[in-house]
mmCIF file of the N, C-alpha and C atoms, coordinates in Angstrom:
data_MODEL
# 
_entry.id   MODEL 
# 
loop_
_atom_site.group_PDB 
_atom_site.id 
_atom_site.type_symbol 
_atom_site.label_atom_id 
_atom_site.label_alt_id 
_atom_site.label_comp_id 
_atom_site.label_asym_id 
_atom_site.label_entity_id 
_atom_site.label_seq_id 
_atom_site.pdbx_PDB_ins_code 
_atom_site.Cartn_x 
_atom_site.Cartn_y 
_atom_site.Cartn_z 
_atom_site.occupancy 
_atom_site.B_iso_or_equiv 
_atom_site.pdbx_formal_charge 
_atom_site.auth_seq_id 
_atom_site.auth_comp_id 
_atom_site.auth_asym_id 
_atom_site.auth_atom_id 
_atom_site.pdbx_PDB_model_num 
ATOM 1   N N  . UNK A 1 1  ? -8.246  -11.259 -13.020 1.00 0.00 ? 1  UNK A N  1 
ATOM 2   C CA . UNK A 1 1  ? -9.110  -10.322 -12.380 1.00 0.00 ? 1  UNK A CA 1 
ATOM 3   C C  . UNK A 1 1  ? -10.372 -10.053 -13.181 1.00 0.00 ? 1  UNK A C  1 
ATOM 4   N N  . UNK A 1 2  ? -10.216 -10.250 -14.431 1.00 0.00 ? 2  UNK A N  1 
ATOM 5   C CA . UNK A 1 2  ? -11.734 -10.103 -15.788 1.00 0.00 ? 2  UNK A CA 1 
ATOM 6   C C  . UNK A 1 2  ? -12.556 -10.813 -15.386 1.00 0.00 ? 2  UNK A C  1 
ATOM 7   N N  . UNK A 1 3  ? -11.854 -12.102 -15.103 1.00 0.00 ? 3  UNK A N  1 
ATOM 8   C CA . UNK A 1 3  ? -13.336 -12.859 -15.182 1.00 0.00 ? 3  UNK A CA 1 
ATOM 9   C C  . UNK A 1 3  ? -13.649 -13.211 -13.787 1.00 0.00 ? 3  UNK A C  1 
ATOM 10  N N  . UNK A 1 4  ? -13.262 -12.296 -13.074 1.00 0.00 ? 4  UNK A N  1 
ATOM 11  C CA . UNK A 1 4  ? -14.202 -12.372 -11.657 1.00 0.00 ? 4  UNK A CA 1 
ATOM 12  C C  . UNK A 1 4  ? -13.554 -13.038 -10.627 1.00 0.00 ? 4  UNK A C  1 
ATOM 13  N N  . UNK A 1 5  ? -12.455 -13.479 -10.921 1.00 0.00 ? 5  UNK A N  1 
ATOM 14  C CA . UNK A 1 5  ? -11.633 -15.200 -9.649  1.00 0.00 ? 5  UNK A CA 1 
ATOM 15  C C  . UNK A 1 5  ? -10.514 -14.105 -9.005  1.00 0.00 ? 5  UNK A C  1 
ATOM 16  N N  . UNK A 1 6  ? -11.010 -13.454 -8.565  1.00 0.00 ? 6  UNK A N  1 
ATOM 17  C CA . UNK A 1 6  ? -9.931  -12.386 -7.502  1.00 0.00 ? 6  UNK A CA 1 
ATOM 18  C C  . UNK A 1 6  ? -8.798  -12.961 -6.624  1.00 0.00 ? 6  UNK A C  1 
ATOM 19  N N  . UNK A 1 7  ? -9.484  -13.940 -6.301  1.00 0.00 ? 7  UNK A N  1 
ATOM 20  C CA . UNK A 1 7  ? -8.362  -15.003 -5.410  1.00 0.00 ? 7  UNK A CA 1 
ATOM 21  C C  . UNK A 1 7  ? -7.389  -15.568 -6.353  1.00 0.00 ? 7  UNK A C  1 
ATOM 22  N N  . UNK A 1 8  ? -7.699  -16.210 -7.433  1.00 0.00 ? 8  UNK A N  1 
ATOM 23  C CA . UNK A 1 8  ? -6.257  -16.509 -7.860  1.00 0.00 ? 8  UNK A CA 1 
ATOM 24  C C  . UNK A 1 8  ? -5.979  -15.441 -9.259  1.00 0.00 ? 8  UNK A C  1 
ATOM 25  N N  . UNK A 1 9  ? -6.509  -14.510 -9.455  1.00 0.00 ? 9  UNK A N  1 
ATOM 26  C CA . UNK A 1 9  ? -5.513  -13.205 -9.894  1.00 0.00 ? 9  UNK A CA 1 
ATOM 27  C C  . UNK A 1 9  ? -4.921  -12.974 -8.711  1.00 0.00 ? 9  UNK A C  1 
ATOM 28  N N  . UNK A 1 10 ? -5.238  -12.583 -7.501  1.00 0.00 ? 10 UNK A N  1 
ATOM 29  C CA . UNK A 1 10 ? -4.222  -12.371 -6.368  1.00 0.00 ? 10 UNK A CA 1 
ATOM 30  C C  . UNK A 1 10 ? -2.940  -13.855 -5.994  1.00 0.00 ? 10 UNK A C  1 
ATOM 31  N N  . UNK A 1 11 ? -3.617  -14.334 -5.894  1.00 0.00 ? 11 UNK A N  1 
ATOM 32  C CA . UNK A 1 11 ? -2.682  -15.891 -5.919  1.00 0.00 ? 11 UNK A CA 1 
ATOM 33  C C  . UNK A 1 11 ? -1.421  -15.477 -7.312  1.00 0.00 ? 11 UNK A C  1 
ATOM 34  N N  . UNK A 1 12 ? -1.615  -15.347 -8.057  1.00 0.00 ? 12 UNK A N  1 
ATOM 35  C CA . UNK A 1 12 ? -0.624  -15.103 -9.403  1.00 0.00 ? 12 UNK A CA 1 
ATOM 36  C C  . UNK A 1 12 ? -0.032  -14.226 -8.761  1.00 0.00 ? 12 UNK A C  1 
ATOM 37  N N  . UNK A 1 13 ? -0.408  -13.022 -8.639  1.00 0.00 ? 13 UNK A N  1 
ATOM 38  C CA . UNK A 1 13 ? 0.367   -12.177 -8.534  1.00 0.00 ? 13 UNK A CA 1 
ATOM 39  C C  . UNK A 1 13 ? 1.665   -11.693 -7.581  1.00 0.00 ? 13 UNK A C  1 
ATOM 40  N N  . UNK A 1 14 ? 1.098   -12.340 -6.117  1.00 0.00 ? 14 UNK A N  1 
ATOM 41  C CA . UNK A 1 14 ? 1.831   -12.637 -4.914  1.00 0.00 ? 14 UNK A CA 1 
ATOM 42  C C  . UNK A 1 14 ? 3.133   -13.682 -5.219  1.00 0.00 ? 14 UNK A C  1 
ATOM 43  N N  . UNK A 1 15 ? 2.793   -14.374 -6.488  1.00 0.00 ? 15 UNK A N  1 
ATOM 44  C CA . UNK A 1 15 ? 4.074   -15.327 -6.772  1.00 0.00 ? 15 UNK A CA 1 
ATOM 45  C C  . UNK A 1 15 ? 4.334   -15.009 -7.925  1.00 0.00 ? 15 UNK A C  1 
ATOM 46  N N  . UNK A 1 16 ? 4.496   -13.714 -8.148  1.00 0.00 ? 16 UNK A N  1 
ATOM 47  C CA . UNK A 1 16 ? 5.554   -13.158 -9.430  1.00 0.00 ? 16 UNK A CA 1 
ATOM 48  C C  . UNK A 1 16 ? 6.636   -12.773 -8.843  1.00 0.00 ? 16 UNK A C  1 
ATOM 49  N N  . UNK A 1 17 ? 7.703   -12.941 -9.509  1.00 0.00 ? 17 UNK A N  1 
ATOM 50  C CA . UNK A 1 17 ? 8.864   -13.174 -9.205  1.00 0.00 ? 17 UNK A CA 1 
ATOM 51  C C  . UNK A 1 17 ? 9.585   -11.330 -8.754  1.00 0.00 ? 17 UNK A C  1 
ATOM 52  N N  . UNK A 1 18 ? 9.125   -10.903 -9.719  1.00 0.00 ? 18 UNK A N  1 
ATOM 53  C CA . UNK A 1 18 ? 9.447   -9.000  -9.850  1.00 0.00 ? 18 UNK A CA 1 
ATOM 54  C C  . UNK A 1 18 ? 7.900   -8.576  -10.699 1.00 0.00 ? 18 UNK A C  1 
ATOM 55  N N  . UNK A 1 19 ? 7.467   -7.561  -10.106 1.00 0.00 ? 19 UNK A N  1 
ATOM 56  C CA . UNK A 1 19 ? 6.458   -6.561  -10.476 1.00 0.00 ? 19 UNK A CA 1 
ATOM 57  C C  . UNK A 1 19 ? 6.689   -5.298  -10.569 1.00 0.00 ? 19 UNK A C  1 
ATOM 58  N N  . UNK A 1 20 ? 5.724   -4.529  -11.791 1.00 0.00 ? 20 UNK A N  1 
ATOM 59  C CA . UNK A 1 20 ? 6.315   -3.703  -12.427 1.00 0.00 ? 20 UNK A CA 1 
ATOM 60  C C  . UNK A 1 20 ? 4.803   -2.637  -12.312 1.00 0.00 ? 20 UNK A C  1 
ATOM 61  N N  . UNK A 1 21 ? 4.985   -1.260  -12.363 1.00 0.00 ? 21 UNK A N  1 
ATOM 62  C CA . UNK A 1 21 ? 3.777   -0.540  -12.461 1.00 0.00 ? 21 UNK A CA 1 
ATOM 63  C C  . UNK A 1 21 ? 2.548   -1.258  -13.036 1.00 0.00 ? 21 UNK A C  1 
ATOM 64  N N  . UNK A 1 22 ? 2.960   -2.333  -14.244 1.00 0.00 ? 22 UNK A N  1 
ATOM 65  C CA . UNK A 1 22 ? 1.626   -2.759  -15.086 1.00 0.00 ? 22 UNK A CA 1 
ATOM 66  C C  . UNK A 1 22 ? 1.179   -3.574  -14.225 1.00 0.00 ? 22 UNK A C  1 
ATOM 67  N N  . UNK A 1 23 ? 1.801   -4.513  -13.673 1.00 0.00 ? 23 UNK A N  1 
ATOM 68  C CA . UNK A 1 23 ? 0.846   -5.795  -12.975 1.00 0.00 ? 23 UNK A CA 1 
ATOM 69  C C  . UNK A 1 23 ? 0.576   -4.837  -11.775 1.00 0.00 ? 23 UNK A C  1 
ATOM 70  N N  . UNK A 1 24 ? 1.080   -4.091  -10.797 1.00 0.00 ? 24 UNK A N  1 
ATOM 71  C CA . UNK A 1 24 ? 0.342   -3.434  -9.738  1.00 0.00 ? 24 UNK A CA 1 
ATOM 72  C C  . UNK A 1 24 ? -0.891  -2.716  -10.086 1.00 0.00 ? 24 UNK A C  1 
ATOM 73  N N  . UNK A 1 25 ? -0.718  -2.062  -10.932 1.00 0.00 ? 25 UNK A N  1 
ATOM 74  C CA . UNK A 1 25 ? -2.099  -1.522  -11.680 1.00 0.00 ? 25 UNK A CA 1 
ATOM 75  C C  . UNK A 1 25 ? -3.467  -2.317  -12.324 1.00 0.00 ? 25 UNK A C  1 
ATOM 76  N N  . UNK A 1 26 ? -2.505  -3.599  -12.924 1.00 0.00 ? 26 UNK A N  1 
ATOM 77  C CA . UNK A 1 26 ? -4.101  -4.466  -13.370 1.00 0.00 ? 26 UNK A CA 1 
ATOM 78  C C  . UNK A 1 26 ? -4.885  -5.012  -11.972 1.00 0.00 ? 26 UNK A C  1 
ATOM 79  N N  . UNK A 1 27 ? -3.587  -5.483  -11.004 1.00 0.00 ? 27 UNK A N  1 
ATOM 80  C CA . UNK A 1 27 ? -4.563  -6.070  -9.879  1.00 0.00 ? 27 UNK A CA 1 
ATOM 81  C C  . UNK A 1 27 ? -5.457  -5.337  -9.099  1.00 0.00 ? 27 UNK A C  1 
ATOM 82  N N  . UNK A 1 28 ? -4.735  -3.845  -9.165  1.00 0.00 ? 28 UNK A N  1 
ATOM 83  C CA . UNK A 1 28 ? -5.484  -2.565  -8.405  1.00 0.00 ? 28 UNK A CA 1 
ATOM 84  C C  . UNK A 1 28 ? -6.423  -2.102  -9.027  1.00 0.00 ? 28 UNK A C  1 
ATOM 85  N N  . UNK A 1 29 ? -6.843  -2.277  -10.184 1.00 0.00 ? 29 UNK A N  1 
ATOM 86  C CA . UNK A 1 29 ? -8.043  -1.802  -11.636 1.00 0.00 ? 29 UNK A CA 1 
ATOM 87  C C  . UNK A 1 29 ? -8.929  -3.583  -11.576 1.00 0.00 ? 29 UNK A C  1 
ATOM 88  N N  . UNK A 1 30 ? -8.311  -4.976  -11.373 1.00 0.00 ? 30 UNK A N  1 
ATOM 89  C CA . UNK A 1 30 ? -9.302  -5.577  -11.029 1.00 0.00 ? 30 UNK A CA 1 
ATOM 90  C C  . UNK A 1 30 ? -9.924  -5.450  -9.126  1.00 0.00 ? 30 UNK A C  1 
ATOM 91  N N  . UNK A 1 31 ? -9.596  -5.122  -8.137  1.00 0.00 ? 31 UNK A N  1 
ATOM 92  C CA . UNK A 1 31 ? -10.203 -5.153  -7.324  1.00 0.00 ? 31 UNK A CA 1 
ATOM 93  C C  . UNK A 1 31 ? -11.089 -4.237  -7.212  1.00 0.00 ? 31 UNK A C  1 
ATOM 94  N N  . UNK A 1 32 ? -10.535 -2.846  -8.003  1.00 0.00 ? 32 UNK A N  1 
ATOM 95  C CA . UNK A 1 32 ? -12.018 -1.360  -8.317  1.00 0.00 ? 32 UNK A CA 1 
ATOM 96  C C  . UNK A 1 32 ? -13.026 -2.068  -9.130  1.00 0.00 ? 32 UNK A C  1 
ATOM 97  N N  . UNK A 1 33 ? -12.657 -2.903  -9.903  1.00 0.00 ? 33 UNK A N  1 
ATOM 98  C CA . UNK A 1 33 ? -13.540 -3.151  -11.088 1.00 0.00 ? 33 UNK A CA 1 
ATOM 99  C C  . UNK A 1 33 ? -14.702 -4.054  -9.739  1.00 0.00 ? 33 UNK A C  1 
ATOM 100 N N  . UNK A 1 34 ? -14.160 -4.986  -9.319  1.00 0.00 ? 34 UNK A N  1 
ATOM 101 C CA . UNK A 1 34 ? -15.076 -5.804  -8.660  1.00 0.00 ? 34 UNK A CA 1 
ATOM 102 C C  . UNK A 1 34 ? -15.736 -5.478  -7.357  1.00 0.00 ? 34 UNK A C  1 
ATOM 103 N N  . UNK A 1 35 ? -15.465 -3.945  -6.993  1.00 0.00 ? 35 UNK A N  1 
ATOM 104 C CA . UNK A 1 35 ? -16.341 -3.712  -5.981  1.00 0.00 ? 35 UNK A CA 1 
ATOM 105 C C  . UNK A 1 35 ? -15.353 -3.856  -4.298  1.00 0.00 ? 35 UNK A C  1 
ATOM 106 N N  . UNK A 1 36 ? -13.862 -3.693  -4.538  1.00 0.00 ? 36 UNK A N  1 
ATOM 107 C CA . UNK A 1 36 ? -12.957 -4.228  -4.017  1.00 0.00 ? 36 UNK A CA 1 
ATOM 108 C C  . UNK A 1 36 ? -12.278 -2.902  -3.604  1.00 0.00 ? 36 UNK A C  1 
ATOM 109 N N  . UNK A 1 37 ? -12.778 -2.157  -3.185  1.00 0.00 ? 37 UNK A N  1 
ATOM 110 C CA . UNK A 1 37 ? -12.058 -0.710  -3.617  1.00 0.00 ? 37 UNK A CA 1 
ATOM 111 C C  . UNK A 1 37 ? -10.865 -0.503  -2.598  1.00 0.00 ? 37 UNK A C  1 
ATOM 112 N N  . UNK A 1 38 ? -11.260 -0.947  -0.850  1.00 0.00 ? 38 UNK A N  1 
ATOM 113 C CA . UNK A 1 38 ? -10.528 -1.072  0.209   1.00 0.00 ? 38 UNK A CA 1 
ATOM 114 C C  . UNK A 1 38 ? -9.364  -1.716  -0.110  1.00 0.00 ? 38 UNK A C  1 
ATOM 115 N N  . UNK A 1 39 ? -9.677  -3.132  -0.445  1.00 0.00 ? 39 UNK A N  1 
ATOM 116 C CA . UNK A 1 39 ? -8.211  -4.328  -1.416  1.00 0.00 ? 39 UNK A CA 1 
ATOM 117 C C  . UNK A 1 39 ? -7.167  -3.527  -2.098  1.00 0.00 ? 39 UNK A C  1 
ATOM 118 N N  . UNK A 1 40 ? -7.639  -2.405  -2.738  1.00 0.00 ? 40 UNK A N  1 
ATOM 119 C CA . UNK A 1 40 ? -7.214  -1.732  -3.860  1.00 0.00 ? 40 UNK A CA 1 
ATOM 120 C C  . UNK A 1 40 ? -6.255  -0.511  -3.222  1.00 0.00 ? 40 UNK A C  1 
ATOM 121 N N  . UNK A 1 41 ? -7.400  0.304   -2.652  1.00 0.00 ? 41 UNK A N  1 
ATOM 122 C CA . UNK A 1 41 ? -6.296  0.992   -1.358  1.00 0.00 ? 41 UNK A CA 1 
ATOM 123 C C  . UNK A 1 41 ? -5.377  0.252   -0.756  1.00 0.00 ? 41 UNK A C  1 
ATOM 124 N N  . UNK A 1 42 ? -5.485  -0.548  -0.009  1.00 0.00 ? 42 UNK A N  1 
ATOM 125 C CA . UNK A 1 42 ? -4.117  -1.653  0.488   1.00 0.00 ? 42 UNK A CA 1 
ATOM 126 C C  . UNK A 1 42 ? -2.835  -1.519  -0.643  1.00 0.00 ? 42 UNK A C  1 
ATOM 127 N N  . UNK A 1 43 ? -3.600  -2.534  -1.727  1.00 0.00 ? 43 UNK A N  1 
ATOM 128 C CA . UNK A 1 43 ? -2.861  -2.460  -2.758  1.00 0.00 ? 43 UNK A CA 1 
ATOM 129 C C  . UNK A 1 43 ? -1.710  -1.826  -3.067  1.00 0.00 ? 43 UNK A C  1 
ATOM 130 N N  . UNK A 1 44 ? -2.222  -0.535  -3.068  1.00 0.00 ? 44 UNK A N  1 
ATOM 131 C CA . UNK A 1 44 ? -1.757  1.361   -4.024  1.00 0.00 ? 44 UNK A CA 1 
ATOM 132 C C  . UNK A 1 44 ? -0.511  1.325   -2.627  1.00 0.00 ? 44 UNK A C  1 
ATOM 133 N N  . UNK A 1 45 ? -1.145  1.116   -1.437  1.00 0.00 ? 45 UNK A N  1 
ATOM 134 C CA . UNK A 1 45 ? -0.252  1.625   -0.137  1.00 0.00 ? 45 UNK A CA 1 
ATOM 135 C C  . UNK A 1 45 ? 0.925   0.266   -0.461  1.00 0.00 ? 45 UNK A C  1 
ATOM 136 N N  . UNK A 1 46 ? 0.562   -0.382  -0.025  1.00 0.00 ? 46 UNK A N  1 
ATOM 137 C CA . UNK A 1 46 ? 1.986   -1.391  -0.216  1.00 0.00 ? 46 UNK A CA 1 
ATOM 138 C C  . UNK A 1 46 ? 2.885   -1.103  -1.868  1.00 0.00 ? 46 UNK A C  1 
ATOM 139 N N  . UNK A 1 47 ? 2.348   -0.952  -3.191  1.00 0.00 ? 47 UNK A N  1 
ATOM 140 C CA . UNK A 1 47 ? 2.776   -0.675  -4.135  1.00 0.00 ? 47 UNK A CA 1 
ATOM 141 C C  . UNK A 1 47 ? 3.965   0.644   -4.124  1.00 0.00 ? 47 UNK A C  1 
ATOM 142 N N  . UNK A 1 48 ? 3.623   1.750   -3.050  1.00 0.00 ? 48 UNK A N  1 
ATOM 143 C CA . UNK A 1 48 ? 4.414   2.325   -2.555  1.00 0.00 ? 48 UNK A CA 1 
ATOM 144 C C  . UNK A 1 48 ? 5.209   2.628   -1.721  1.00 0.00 ? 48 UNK A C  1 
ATOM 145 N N  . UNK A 1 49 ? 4.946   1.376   -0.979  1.00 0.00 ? 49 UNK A N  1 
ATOM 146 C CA . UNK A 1 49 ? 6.220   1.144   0.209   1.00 0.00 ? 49 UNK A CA 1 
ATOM 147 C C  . UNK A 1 49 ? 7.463   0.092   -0.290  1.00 0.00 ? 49 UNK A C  1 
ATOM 148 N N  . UNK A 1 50 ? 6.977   -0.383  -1.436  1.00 0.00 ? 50 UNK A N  1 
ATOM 149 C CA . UNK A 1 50 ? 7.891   -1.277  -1.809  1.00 0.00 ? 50 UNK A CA 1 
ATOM 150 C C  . UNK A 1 50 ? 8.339   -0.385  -3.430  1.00 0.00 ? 50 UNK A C  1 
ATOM 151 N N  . UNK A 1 51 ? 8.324   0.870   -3.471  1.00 0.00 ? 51 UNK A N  1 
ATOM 152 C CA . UNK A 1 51 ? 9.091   1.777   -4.506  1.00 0.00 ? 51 UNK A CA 1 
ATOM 153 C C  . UNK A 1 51 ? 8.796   1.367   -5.966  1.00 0.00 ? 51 UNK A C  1 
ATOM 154 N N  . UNK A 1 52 ? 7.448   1.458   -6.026  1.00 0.00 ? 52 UNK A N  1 
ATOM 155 C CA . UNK A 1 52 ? 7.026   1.495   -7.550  1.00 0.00 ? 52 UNK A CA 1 
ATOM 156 C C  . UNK A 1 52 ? 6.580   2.847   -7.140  1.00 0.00 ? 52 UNK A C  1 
ATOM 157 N N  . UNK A 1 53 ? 6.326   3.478   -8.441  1.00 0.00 ? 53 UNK A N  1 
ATOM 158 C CA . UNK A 1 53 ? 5.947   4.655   -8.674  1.00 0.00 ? 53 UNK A CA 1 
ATOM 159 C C  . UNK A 1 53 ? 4.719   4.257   -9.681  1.00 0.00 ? 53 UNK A C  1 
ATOM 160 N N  . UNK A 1 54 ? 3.752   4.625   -9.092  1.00 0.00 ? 54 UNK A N  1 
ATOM 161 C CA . UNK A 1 54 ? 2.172   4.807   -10.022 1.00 0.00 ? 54 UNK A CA 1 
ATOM 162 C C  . UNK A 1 54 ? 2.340   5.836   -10.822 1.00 0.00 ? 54 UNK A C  1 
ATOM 163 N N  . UNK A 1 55 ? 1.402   5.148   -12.094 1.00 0.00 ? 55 UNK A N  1 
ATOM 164 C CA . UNK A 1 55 ? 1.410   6.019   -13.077 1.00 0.00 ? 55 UNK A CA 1 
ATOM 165 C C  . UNK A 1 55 ? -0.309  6.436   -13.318 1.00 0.00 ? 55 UNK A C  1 
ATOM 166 N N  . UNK A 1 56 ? -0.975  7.462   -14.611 1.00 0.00 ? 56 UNK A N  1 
ATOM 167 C CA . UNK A 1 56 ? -1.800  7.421   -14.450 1.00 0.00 ? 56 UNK A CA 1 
ATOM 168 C C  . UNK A 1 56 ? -2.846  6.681   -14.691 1.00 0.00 ? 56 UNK A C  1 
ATOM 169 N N  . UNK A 1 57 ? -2.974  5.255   -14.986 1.00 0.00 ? 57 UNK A N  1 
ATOM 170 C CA . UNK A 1 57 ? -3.600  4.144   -15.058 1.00 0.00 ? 57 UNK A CA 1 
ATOM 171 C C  . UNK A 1 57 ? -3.621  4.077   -13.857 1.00 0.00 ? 57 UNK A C  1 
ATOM 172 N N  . UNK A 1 58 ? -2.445  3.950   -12.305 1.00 0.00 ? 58 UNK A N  1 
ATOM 173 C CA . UNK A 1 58 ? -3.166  3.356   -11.813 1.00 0.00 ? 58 UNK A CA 1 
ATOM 174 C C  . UNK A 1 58 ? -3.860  4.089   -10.712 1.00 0.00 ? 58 UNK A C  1 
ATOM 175 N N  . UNK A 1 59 ? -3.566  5.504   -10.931 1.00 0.00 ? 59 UNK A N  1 
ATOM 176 C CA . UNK A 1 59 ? -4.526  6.582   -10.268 1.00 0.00 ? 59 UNK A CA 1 
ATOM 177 C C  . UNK A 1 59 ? -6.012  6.374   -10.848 1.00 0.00 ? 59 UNK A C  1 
ATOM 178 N N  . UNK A 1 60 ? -6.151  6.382   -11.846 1.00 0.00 ? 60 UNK A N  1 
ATOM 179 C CA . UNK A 1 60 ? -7.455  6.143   -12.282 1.00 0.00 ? 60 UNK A CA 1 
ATOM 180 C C  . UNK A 1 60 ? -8.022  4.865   -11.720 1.00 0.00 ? 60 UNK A C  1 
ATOM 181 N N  . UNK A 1 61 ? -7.402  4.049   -11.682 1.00 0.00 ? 61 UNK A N  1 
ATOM 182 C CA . UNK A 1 61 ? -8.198  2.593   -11.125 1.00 0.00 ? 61 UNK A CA 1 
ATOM 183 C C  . UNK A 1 61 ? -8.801  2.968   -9.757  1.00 0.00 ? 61 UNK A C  1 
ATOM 184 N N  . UNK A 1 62 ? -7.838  3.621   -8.904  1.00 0.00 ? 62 UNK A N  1 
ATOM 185 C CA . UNK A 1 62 ? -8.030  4.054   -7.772  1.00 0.00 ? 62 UNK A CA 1 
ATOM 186 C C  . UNK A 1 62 ? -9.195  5.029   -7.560  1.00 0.00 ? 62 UNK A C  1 
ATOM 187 N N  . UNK A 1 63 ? -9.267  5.982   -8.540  1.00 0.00 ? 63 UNK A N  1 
ATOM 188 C CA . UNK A 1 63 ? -10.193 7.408   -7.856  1.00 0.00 ? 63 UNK A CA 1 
ATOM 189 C C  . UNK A 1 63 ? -11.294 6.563   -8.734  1.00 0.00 ? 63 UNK A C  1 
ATOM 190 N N  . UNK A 1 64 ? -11.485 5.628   -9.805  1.00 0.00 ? 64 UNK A N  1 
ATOM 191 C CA . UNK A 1 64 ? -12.795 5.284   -10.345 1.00 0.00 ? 64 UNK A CA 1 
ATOM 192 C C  . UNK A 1 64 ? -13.478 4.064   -9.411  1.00 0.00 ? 64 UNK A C  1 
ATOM 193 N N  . UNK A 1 65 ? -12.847 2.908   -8.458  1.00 0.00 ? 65 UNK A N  1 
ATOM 194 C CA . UNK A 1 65 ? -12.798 2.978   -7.857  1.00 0.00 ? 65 UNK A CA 1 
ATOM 195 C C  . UNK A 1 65 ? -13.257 3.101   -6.292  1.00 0.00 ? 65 UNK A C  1 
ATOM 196 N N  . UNK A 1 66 ? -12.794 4.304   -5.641  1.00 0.00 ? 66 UNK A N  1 
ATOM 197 C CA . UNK A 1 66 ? -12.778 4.770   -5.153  1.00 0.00 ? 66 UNK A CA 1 
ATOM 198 C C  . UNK A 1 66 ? -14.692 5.555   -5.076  1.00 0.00 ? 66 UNK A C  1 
ATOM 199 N N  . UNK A 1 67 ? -14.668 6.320   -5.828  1.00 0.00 ? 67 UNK A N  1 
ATOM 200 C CA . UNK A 1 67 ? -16.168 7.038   -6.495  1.00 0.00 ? 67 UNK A CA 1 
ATOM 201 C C  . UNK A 1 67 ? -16.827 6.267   -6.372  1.00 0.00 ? 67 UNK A C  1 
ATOM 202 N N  . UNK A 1 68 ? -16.951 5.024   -6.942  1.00 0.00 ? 68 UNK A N  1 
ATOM 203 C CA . UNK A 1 68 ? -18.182 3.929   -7.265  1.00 0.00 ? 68 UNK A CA 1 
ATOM 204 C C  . UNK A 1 68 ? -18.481 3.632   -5.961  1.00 0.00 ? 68 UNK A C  1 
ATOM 205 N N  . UNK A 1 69 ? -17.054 3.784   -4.967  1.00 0.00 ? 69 UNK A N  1 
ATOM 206 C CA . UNK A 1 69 ? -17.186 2.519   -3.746  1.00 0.00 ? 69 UNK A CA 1 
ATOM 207 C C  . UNK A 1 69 ? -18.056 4.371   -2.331  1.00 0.00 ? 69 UNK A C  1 
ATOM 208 N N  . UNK A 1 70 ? -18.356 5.482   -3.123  1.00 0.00 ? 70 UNK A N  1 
ATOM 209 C CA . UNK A 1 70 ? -18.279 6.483   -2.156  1.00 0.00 ? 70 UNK A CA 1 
ATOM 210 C C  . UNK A 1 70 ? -17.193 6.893   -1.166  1.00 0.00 ? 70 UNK A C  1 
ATOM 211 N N  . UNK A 1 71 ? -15.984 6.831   -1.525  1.00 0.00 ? 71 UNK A N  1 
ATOM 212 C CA . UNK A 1 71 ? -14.694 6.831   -0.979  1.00 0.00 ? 71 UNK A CA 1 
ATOM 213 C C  . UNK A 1 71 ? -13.662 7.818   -1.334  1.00 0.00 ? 71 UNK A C  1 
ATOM 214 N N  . UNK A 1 72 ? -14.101 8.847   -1.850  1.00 0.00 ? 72 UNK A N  1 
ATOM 215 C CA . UNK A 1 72 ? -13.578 9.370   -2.459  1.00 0.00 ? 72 UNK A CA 1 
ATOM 216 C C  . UNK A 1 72 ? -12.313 10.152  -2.028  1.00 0.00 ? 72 UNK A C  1 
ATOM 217 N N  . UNK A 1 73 ? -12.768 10.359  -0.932  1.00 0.00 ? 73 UNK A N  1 
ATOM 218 C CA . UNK A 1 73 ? -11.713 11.628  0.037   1.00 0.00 ? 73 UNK A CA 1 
ATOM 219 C C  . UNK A 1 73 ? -10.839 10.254  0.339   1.00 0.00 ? 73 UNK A C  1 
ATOM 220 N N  . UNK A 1 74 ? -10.725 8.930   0.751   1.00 0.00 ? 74 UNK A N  1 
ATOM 221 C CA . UNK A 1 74 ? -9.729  8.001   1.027   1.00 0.00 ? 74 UNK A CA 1 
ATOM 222 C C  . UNK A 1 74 ? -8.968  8.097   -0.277  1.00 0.00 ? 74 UNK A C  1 
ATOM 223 N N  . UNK A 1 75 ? -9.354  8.019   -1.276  1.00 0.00 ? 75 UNK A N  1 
ATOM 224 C CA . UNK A 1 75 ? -8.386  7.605   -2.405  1.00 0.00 ? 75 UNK A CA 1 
ATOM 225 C C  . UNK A 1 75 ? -8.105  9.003   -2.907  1.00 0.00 ? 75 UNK A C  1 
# 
């Protein structure tokens, strides 16, 4: 997600075997980072239908985010 290739940080991630708060959070902190903020909402929503519990890393990815993208009241 750093160096900008969103598609296959997402590609990786979709074929991890088990995910854990950290990888839901880096992919959700690279799609804020890149201007991706909607991706990111998706993200956060599926991350909690499938019973991870966010921590505050990945609230922050979200409301920073969120702010940059003028979205604020969504996130």
């Amino acid at each position: 997600g750093k160096c900008g290739s969103l598609e296959v940080a997402r590609h990786i991630f979709d074929k991890m075997p088990k995910r854990n708060v950290f990888s839901w959070s880096v992919m959700i902190a690279a799609y804020s980072q890149n201007g991706h903020c909607r991706d990111g909402l998706e993200l956060f929503q599926q991350m909690q239908l499938e019973g991870v519990t966010p921590d505050r890393i990945t609230f922050i990815s979200i409301l920073s985010g969120c702010s940059h993208a003028g979205l604020l009241d969504d996130g």
